[in-house]
mmCIF file of the N, C-alpha and C atoms, coordinates in Angstrom:
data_MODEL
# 
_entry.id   MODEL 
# 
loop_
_atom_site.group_PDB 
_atom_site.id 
_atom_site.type_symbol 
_atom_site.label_atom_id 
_atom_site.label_alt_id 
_atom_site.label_comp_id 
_atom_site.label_asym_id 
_atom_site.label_entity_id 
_atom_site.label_seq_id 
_atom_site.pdbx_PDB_ins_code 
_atom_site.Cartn_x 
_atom_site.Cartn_y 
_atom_site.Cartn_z 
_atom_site.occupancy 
_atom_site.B_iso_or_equiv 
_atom_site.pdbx_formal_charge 
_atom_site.auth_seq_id 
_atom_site.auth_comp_id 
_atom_site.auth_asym_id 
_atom_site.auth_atom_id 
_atom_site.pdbx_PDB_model_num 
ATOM 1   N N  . UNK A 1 1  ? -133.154 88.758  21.050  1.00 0.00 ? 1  UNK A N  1 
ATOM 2   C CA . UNK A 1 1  ? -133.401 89.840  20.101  1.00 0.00 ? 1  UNK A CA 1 
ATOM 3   C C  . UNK A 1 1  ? -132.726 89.506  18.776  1.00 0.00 ? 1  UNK A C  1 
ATOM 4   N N  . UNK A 1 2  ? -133.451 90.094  17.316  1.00 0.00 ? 2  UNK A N  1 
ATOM 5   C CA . UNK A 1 2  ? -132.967 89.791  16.522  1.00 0.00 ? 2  UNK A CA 1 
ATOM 6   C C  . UNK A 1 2  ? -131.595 90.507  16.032  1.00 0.00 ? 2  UNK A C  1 
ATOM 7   N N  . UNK A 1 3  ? -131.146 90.338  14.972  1.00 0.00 ? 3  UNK A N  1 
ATOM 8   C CA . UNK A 1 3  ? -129.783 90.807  14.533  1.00 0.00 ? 3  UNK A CA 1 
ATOM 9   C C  . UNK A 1 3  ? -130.575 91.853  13.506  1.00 0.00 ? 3  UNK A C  1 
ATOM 10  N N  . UNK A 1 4  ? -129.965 93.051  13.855  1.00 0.00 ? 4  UNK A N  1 
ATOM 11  C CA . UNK A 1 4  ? -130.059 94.347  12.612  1.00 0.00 ? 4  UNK A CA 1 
ATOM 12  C C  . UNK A 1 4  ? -129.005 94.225  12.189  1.00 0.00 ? 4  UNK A C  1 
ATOM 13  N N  . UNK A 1 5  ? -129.971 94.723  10.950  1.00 0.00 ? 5  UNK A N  1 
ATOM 14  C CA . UNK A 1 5  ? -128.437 94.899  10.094  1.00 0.00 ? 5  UNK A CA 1 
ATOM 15  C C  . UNK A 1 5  ? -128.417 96.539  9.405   1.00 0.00 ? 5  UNK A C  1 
ATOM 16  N N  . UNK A 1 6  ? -127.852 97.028  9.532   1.00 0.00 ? 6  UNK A N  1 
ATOM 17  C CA . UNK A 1 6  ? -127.318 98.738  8.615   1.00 0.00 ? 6  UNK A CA 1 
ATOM 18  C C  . UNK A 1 6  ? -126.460 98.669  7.652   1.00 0.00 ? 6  UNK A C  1 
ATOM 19  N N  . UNK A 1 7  ? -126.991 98.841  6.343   1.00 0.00 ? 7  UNK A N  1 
ATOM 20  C CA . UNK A 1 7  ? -125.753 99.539  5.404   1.00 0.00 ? 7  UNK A CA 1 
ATOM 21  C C  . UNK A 1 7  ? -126.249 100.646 4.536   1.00 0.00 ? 7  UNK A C  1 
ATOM 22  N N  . UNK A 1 8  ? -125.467 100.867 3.337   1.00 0.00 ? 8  UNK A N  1 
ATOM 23  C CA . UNK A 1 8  ? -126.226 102.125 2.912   1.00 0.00 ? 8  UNK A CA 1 
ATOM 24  C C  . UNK A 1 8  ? -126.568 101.535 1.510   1.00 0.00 ? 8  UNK A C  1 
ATOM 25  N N  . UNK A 1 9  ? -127.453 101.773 1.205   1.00 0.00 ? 9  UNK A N  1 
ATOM 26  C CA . UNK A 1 9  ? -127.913 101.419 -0.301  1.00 0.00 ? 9  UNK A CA 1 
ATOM 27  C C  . UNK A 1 9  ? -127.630 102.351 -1.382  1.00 0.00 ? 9  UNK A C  1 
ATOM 28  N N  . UNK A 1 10 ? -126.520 101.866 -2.273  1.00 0.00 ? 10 UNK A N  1 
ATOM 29  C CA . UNK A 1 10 ? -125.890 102.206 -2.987  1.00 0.00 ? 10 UNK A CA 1 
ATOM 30  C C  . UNK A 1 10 ? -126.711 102.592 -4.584  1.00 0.00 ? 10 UNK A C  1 
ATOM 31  N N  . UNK A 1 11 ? -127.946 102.571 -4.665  1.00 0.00 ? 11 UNK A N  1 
ATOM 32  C CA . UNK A 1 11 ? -128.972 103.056 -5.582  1.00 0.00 ? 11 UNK A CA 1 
ATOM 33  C C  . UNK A 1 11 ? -129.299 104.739 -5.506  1.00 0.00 ? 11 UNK A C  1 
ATOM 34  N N  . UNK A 1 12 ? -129.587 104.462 -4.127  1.00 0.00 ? 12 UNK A N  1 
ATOM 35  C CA . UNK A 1 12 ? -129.936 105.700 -3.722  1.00 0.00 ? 12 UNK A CA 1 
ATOM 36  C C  . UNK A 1 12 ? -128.932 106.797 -3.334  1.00 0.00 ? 12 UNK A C  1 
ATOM 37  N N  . UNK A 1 13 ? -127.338 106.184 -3.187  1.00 0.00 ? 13 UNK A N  1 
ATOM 38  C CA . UNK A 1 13 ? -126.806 107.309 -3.413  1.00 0.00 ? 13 UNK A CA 1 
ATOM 39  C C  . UNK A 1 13 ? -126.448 107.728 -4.583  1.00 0.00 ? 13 UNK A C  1 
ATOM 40  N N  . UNK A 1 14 ? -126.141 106.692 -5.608  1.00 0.00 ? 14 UNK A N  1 
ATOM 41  C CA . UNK A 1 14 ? -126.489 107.283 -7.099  1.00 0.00 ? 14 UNK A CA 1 
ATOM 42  C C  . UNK A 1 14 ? -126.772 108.050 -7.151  1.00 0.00 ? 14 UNK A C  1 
ATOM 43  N N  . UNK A 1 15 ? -128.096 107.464 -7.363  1.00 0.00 ? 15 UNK A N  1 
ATOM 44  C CA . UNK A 1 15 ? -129.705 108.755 -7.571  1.00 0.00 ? 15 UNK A CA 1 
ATOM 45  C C  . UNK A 1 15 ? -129.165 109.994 -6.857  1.00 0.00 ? 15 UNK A C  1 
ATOM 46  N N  . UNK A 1 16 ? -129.222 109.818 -5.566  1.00 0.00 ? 16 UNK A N  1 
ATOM 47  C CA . UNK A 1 16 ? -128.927 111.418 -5.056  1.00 0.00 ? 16 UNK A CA 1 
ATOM 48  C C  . UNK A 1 16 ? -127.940 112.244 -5.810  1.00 0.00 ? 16 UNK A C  1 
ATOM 49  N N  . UNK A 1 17 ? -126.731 111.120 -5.662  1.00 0.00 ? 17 UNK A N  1 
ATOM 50  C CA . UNK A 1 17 ? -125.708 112.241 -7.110  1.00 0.00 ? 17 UNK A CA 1 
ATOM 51  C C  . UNK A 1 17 ? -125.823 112.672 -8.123  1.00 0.00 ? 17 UNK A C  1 
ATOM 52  N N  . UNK A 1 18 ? -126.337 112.037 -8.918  1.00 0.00 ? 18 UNK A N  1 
ATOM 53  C CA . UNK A 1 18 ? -126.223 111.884 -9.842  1.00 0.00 ? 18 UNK A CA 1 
ATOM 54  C C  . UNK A 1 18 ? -127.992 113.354 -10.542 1.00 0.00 ? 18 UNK A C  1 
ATOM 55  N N  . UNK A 1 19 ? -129.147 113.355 -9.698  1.00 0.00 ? 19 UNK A N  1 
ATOM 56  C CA . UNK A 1 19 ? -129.781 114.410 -9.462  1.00 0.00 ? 19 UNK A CA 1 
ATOM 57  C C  . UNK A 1 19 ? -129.891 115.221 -8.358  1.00 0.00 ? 19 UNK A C  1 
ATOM 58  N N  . UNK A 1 20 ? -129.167 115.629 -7.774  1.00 0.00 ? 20 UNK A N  1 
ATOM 59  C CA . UNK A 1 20 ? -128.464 116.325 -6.546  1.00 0.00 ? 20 UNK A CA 1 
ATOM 60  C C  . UNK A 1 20 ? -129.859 116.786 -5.389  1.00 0.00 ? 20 UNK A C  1 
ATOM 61  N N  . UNK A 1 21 ? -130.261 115.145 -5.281  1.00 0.00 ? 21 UNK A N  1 
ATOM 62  C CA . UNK A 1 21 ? -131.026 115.157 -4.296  1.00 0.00 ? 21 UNK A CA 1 
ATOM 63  C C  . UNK A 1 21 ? -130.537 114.665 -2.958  1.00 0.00 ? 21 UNK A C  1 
ATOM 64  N N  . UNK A 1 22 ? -131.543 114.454 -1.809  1.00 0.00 ? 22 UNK A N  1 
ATOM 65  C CA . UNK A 1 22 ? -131.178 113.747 -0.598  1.00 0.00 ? 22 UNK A CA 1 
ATOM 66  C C  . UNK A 1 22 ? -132.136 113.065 0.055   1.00 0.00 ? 22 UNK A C  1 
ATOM 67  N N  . UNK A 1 23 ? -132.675 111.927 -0.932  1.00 0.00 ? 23 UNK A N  1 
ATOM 68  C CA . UNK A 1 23 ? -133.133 110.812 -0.203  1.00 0.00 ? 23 UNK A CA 1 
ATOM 69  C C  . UNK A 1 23 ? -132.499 109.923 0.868   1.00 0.00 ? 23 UNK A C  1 
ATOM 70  N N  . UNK A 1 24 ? -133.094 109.407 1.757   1.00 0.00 ? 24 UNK A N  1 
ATOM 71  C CA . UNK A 1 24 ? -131.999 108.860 2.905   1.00 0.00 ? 24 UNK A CA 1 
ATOM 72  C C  . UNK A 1 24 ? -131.798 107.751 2.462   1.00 0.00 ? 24 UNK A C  1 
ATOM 73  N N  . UNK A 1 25 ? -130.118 107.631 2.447   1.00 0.00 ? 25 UNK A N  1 
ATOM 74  C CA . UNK A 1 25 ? -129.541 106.228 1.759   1.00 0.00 ? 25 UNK A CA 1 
ATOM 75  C C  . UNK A 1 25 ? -129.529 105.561 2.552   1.00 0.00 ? 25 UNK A C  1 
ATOM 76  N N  . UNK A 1 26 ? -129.913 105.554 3.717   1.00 0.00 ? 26 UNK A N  1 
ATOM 77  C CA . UNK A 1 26 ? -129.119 104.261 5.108   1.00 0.00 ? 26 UNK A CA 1 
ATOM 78  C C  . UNK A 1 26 ? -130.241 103.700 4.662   1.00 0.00 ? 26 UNK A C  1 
ATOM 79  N N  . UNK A 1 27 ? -130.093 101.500 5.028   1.00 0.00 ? 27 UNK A N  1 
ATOM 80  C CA . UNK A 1 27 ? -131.221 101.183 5.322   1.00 0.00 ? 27 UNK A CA 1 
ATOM 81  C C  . UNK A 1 27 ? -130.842 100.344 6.716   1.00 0.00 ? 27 UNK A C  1 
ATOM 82  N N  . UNK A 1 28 ? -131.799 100.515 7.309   1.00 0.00 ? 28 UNK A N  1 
ATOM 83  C CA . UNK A 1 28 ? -131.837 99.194  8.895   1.00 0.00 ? 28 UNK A CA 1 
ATOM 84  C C  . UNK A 1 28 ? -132.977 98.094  8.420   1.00 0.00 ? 28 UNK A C  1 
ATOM 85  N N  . UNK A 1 29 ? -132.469 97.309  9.036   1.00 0.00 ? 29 UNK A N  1 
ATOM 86  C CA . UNK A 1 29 ? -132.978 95.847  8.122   1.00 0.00 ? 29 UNK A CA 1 
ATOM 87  C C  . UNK A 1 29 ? -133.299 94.618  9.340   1.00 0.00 ? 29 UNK A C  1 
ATOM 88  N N  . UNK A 1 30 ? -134.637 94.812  9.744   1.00 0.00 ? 30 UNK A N  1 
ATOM 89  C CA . UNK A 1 30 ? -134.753 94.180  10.990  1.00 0.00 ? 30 UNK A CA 1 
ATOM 90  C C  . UNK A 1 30 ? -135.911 93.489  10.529  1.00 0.00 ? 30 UNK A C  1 
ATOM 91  N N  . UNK A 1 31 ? -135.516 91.723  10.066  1.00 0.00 ? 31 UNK A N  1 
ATOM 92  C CA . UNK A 1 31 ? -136.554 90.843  9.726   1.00 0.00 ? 31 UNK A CA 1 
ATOM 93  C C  . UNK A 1 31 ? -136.936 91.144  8.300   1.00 0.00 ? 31 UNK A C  1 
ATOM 94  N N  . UNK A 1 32 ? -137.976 91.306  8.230   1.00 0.00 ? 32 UNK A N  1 
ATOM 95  C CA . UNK A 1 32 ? -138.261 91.945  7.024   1.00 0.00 ? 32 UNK A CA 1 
ATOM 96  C C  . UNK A 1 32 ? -138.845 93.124  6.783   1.00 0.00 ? 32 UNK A C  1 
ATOM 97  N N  . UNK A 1 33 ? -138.472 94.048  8.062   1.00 0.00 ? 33 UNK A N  1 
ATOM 98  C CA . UNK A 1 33 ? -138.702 95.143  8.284   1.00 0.00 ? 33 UNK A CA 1 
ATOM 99  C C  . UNK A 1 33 ? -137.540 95.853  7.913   1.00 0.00 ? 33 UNK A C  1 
ATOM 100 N N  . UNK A 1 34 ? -137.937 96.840  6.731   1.00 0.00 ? 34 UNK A N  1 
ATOM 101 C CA . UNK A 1 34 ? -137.040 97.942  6.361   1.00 0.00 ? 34 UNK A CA 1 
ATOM 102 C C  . UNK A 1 34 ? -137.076 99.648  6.435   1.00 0.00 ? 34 UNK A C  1 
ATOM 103 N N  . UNK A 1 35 ? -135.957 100.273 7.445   1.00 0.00 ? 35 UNK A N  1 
ATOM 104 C CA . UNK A 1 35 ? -136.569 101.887 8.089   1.00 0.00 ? 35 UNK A CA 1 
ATOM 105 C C  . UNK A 1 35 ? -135.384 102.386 6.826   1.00 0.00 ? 35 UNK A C  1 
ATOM 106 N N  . UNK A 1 36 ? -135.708 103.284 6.480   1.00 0.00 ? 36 UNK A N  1 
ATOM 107 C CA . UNK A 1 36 ? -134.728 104.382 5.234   1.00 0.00 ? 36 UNK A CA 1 
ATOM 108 C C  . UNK A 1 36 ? -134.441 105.294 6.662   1.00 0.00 ? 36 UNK A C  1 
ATOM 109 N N  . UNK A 1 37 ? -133.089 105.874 6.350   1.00 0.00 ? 37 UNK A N  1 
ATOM 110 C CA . UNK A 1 37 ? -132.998 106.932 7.348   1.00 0.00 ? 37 UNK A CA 1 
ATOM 111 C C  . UNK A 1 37 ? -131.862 107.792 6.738   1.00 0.00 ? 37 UNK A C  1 
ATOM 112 N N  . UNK A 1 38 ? -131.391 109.208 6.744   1.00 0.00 ? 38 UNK A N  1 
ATOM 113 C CA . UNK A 1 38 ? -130.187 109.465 6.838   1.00 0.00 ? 38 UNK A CA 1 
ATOM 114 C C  . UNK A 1 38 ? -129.124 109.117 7.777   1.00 0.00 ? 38 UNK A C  1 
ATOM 115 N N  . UNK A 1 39 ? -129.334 108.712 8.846   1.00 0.00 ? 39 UNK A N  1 
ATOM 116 C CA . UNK A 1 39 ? -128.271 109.044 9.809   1.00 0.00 ? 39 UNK A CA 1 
ATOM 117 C C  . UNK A 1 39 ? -128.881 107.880 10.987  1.00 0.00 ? 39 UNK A C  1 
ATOM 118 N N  . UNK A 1 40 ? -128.320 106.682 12.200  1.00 0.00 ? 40 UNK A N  1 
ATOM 119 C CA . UNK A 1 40 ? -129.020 105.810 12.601  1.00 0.00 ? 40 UNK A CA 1 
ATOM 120 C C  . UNK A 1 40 ? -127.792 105.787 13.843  1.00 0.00 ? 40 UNK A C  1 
ATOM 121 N N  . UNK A 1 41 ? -128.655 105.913 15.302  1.00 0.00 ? 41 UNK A N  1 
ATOM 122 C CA . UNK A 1 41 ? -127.574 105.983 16.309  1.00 0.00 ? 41 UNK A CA 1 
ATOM 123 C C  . UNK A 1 41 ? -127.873 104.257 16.981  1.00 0.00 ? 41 UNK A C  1 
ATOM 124 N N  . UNK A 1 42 ? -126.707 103.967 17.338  1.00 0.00 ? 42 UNK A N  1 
ATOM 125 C CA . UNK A 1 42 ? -126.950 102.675 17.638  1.00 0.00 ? 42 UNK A CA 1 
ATOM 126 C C  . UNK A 1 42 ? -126.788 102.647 19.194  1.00 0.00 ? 42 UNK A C  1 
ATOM 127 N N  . UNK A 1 43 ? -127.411 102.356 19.670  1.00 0.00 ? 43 UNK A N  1 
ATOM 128 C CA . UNK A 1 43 ? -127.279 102.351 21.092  1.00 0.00 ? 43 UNK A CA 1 
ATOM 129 C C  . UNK A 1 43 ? -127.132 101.039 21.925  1.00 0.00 ? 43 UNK A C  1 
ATOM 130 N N  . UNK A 1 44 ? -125.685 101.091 21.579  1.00 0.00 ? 44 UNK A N  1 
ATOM 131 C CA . UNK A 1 44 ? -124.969 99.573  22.244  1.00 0.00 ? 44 UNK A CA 1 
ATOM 132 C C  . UNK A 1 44 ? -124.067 98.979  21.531  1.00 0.00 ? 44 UNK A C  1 
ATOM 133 N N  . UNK A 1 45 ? -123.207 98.119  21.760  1.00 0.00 ? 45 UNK A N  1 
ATOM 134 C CA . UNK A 1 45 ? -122.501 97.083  20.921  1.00 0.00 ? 45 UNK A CA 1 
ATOM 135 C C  . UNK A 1 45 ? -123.000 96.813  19.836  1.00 0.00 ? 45 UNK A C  1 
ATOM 136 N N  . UNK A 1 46 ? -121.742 97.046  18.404  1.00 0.00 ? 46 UNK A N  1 
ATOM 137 C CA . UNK A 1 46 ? -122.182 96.864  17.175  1.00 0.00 ? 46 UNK A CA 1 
ATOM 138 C C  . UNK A 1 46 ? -121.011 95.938  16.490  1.00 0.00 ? 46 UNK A C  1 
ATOM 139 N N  . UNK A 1 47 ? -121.004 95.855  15.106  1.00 0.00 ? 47 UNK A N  1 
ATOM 140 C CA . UNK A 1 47 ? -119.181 94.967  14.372  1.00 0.00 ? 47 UNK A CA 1 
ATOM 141 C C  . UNK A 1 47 ? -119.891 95.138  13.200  1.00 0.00 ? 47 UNK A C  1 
ATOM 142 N N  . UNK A 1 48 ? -118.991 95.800  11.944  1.00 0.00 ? 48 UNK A N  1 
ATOM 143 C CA . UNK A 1 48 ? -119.102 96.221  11.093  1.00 0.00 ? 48 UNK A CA 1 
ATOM 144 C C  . UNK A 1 48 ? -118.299 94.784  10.150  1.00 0.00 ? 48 UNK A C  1 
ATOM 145 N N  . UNK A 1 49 ? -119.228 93.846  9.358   1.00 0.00 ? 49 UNK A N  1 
ATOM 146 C CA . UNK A 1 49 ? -119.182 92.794  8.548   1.00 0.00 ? 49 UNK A CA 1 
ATOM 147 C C  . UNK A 1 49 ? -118.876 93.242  7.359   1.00 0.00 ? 49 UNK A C  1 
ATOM 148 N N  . UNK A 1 50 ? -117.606 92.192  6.873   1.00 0.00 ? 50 UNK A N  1 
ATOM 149 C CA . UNK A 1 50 ? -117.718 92.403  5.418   1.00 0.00 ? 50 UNK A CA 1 
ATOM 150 C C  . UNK A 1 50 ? -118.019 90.787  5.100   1.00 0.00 ? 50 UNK A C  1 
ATOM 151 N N  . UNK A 1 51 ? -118.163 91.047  2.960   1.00 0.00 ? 51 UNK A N  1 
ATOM 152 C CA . UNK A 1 51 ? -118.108 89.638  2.279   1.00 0.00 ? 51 UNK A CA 1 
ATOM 153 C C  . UNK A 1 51 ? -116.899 89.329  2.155   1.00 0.00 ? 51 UNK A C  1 
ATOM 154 N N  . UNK A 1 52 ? -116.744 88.449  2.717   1.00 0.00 ? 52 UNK A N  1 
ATOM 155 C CA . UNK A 1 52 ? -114.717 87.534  2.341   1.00 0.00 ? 52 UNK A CA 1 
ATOM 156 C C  . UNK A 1 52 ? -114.930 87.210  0.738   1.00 0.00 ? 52 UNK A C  1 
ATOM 157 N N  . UNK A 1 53 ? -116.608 86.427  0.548   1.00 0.00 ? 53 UNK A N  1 
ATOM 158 C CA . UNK A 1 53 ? -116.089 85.974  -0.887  1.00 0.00 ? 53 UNK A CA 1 
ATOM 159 C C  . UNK A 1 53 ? -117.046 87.136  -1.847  1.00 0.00 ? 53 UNK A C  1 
ATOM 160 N N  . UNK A 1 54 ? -117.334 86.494  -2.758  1.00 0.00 ? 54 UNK A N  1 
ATOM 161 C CA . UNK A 1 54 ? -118.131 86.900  -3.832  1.00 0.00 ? 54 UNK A CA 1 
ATOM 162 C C  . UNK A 1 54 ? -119.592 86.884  -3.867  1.00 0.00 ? 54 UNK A C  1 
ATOM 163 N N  . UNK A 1 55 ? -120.103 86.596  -2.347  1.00 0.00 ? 55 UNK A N  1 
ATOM 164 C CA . UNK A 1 55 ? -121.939 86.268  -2.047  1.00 0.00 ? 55 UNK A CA 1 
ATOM 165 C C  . UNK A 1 55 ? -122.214 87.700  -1.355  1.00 0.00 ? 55 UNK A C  1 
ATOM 166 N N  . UNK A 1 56 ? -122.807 88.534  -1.731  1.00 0.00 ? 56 UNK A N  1 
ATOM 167 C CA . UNK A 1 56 ? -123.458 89.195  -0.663  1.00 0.00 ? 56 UNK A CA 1 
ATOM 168 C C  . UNK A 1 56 ? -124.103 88.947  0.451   1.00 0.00 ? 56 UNK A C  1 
ATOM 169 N N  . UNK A 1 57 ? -123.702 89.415  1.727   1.00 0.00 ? 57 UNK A N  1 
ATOM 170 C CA . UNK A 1 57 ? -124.403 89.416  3.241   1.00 0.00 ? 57 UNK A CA 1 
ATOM 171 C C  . UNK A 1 57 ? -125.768 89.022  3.342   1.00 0.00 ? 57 UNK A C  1 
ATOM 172 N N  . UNK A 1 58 ? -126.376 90.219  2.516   1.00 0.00 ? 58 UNK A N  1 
ATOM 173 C CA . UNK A 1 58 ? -128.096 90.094  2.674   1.00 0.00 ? 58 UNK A CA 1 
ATOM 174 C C  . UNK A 1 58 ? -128.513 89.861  0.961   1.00 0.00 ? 58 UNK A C  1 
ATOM 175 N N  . UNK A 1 59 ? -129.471 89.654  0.695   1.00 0.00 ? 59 UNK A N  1 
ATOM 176 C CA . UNK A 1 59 ? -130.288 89.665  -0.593  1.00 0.00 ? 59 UNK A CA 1 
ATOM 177 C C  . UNK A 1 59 ? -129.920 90.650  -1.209  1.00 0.00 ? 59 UNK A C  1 
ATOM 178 N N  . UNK A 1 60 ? -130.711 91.612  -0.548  1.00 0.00 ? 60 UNK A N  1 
ATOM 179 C CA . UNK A 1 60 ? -130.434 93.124  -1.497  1.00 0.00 ? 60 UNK A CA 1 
ATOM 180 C C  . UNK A 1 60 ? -129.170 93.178  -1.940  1.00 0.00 ? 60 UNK A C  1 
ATOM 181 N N  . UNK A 1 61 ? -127.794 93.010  -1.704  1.00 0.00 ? 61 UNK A N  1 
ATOM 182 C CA . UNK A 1 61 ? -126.838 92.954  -2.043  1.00 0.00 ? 61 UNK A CA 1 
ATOM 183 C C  . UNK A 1 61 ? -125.329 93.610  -1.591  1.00 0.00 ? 61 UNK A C  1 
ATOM 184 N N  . UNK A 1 62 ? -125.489 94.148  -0.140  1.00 0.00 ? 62 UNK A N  1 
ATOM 185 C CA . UNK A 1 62 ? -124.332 94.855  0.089   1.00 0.00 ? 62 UNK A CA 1 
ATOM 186 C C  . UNK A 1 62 ? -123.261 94.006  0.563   1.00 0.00 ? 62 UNK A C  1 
ATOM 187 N N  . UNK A 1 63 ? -122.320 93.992  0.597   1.00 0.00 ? 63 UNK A N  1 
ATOM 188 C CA . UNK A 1 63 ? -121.081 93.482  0.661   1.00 0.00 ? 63 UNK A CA 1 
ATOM 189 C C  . UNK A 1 63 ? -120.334 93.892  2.214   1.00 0.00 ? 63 UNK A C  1 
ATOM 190 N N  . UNK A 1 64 ? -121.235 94.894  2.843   1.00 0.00 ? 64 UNK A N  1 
ATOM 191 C CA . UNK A 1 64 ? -120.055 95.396  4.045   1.00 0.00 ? 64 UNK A CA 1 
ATOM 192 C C  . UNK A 1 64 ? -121.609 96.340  4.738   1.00 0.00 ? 64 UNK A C  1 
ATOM 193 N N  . UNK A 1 65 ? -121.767 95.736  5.828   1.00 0.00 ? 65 UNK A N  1 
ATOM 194 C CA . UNK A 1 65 ? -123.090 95.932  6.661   1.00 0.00 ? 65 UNK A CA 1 
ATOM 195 C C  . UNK A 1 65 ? -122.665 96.039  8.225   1.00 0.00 ? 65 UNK A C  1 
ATOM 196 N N  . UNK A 1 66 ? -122.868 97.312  8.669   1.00 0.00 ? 66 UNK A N  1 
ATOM 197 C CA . UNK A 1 66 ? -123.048 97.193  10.701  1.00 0.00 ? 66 UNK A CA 1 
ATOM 198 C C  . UNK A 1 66 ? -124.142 96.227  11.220  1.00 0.00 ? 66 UNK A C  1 
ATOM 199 N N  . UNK A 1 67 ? -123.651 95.160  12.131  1.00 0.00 ? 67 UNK A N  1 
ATOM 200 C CA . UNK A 1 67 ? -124.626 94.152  12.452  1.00 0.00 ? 67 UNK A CA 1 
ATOM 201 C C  . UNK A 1 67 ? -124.465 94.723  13.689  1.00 0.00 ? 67 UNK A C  1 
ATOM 202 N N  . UNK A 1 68 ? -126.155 94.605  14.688  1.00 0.00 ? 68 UNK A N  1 
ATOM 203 C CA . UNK A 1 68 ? -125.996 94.683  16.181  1.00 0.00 ? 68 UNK A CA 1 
ATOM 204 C C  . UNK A 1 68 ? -127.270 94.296  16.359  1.00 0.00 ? 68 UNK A C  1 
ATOM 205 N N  . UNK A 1 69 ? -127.289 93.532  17.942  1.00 0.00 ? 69 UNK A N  1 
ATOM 206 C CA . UNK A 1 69 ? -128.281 93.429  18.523  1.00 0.00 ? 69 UNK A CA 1 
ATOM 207 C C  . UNK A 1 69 ? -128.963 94.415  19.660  1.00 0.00 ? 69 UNK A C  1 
ATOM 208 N N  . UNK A 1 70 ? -128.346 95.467  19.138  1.00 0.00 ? 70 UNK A N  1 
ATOM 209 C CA . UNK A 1 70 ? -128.253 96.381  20.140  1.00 0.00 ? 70 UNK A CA 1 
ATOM 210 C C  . UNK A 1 70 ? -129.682 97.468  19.640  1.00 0.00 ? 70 UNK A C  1 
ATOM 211 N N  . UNK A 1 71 ? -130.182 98.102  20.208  1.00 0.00 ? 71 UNK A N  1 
ATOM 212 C CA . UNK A 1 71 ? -131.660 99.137  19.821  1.00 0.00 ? 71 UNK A CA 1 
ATOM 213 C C  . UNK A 1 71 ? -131.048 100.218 18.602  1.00 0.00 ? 71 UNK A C  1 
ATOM 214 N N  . UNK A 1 72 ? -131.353 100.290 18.109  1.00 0.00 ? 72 UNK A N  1 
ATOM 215 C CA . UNK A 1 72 ? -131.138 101.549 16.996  1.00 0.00 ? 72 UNK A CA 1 
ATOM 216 C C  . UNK A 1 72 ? -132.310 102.678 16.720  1.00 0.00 ? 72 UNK A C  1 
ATOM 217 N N  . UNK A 1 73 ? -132.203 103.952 16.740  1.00 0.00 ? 73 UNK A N  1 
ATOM 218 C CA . UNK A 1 73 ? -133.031 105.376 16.440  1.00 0.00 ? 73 UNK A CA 1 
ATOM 219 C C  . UNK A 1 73 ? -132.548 105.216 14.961  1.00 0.00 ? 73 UNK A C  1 
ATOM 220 N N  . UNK A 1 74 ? -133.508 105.428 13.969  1.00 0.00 ? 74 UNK A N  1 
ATOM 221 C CA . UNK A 1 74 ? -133.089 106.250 12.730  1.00 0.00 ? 74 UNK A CA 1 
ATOM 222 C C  . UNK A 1 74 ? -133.379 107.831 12.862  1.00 0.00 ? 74 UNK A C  1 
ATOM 223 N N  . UNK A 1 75 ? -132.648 108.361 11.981  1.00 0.00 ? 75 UNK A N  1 
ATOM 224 C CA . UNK A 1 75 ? -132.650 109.717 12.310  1.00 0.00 ? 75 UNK A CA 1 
ATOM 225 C C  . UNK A 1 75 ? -133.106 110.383 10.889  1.00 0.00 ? 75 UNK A C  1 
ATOM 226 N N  . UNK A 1 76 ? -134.075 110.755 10.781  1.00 0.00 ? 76 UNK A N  1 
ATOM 227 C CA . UNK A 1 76 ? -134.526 111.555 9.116   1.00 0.00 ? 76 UNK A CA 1 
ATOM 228 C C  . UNK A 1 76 ? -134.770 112.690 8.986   1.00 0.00 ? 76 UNK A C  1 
ATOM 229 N N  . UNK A 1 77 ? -133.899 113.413 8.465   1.00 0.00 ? 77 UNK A N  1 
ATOM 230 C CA . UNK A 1 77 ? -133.799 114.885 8.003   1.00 0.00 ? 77 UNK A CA 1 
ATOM 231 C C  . UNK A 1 77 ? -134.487 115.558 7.075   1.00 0.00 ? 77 UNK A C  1 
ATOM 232 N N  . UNK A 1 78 ? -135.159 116.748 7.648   1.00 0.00 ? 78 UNK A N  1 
ATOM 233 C CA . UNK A 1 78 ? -136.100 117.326 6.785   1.00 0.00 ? 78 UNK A CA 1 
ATOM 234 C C  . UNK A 1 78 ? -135.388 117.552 5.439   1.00 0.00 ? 78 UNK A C  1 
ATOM 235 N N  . UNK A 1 79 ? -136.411 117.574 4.226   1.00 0.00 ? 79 UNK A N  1 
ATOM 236 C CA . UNK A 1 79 ? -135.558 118.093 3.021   1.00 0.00 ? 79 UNK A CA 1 
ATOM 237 C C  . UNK A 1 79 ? -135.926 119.560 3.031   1.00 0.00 ? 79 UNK A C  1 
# 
């Protein structure tokens, strides 16, 4: 199984602050498959990665991502 990856995308919580909305900031990142969610239960063994240096983890750019090979639910809340 592949490696997911979870972090929260830091655009979108901007945005939410900044116009006091609630788009779901989480993203799960499986291949090149991307789920938006508020809230994501992981069901199984996980380890929360950071960047030691100055490269971001993934492309998009986060620095500190939950990796697991474990099944994950996203969870999305009505607005």
């Amino acid at each position: 199984m592949a490696t997911t990856y979870i972090h929260v995308n830091q655009h979108v919580l901007k945005k939410n602050l900044k116009h006091g909305t609630a788009e779901p900031m989480i993203t799960i990142k499986n291949g090149k498959t991307n789920v938006y969610c508020h809230e994501v239960e992981i069901n199984g063994p996980s380890r929360v990665v950071s960047s030691s240096s100055d490269k971001p983890l993934l492309s998009c750019g986060p620095r500190v991502v939950i990796a697991t090979e474990s099944p994950v639910t996203p969870i999305v809340r009505a607005s």
